[in-house]
N, C-alpha and C positions, 0 to 999 in steps of 0.2 A: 504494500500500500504506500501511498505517497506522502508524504509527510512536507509540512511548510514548519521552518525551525519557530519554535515560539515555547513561553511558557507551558503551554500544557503539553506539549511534545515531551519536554525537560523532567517536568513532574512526573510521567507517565516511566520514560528510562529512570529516575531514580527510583521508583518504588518497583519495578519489574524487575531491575536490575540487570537487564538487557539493552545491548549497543542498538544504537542505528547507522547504519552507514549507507550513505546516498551517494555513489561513486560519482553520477551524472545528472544533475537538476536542471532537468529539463521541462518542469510544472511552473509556468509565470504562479508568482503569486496572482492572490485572488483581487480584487478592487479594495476588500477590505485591509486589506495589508499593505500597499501601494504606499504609503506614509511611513510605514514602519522602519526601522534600522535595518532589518534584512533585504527590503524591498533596495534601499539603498545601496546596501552591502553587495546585491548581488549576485552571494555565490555560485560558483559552478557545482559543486562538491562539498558536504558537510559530514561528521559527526557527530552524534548526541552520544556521550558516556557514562555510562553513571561512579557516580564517587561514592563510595562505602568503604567504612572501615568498621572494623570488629563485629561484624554482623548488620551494621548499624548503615542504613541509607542518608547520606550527608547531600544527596543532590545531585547534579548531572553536568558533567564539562561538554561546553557545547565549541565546536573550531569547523571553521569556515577557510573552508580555499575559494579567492577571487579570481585567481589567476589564469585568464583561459589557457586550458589544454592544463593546467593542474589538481587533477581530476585524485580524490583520495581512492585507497585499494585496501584488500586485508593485511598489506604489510601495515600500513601504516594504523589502522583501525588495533591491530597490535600491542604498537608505540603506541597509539592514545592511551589505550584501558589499562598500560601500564603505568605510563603516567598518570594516569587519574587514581590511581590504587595507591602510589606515591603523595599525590598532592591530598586526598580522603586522609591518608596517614597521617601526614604533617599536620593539617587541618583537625583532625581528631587529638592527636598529641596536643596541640595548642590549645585546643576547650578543657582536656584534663589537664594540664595546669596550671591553667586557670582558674577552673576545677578545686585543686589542690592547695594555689596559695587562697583563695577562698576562704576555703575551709580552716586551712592554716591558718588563718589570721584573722576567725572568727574562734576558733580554740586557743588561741593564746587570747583575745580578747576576753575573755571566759574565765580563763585560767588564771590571768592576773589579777582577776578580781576577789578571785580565794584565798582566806585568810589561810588555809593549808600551806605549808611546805610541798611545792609538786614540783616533783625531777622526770625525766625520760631521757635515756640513753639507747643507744644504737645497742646492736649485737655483739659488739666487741667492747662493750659499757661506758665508752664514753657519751659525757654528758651533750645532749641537744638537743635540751630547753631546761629552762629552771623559772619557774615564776618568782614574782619580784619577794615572795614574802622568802621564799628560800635562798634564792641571794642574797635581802639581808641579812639572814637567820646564821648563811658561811659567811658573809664577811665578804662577797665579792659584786665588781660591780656591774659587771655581765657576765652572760652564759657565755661569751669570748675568752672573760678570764678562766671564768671555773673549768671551764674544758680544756683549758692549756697549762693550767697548775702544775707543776710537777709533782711528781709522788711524794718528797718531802715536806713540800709546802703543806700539799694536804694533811699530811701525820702529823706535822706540828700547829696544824689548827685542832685535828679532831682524832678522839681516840678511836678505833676501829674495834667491831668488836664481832666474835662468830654469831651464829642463829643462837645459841643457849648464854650468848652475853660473856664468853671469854675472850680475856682480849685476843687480840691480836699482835703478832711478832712487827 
């Protein structure tokens, strides 16, 4: 079927998740399209791709060849959907995080407002985050310092001591 590039075309490839490839446009738009950017544009030859990542449908890349006798093919239909898998990807990484510092910086909003002492360290236990009442409570004046302490510094702020309360060497 013949297709004239426009929004619903676009919609229709991202939720189907199926390319269009018009090697040769040879359908004049219609009178109601005559105004439009494509009717302009002219193509010989388009693409509609759809952009998904993670499952997740982000929309449809649409590329236009004007060039007469520059007519697109399955090679290139290819290179598009590989491209567009790449650009969904970038595009999805960038909403998460975004996403992330978000959230980030609605939980330490959060966090600083507790009168608790609250720490979180990575897997290898260094410190990356300490809210404000726990860095005054060590004596430090960001999670910059506390995480970069060295292991003396800390001993001689604070006694260490095992789970049943023996100290520590």
């Amino acid at each position: 079927r013949d297709h004239i590039v426009g929004d619903a075309v676009g919609v229709e490839v991202g939720e189907s998740g199926r390319s269009i490839l018009m090697p040769d446009v040879s359908v004049a738009p219609t009178e109601e399209v005559d105004d439009s950017l494509y009717a302009r544009l002219a193509p010989k030859s388009y693409m509609l791709v759809p952009l998904a990542a993670r499952g997740r449908s982000l929309g449809s890349l649409t590329l236009l060849s004007t060039r007469e006798g520059r007519n697109y093919g399955k090679a290139d239909l290819a290179f598009a959907e590989t491209l567009a898998g790449r650009c969904a990807l970038a595009i999805d990484n960038a909403r998460l995080h975004s996403e992330a510092s978000r959230t980030r910086d609605e939980l330490q909003a959060m966090l600083d407002g507790v009168a608790d002492q609250v720490t979180a360290q990575d897997r290898t236990g260094s410190v990356v985050y300490a809210n404000r009442a726990a860095l005054e409570t060590m004596g430090f004046p960001s999670v910059e310092a506390l995480a970069t302490a060295s292991v003396d510094e800390l001993r001689a702020r604070f006694d260490f001591a095992a789970e049943h309360g023996d100290p520590l060497g």
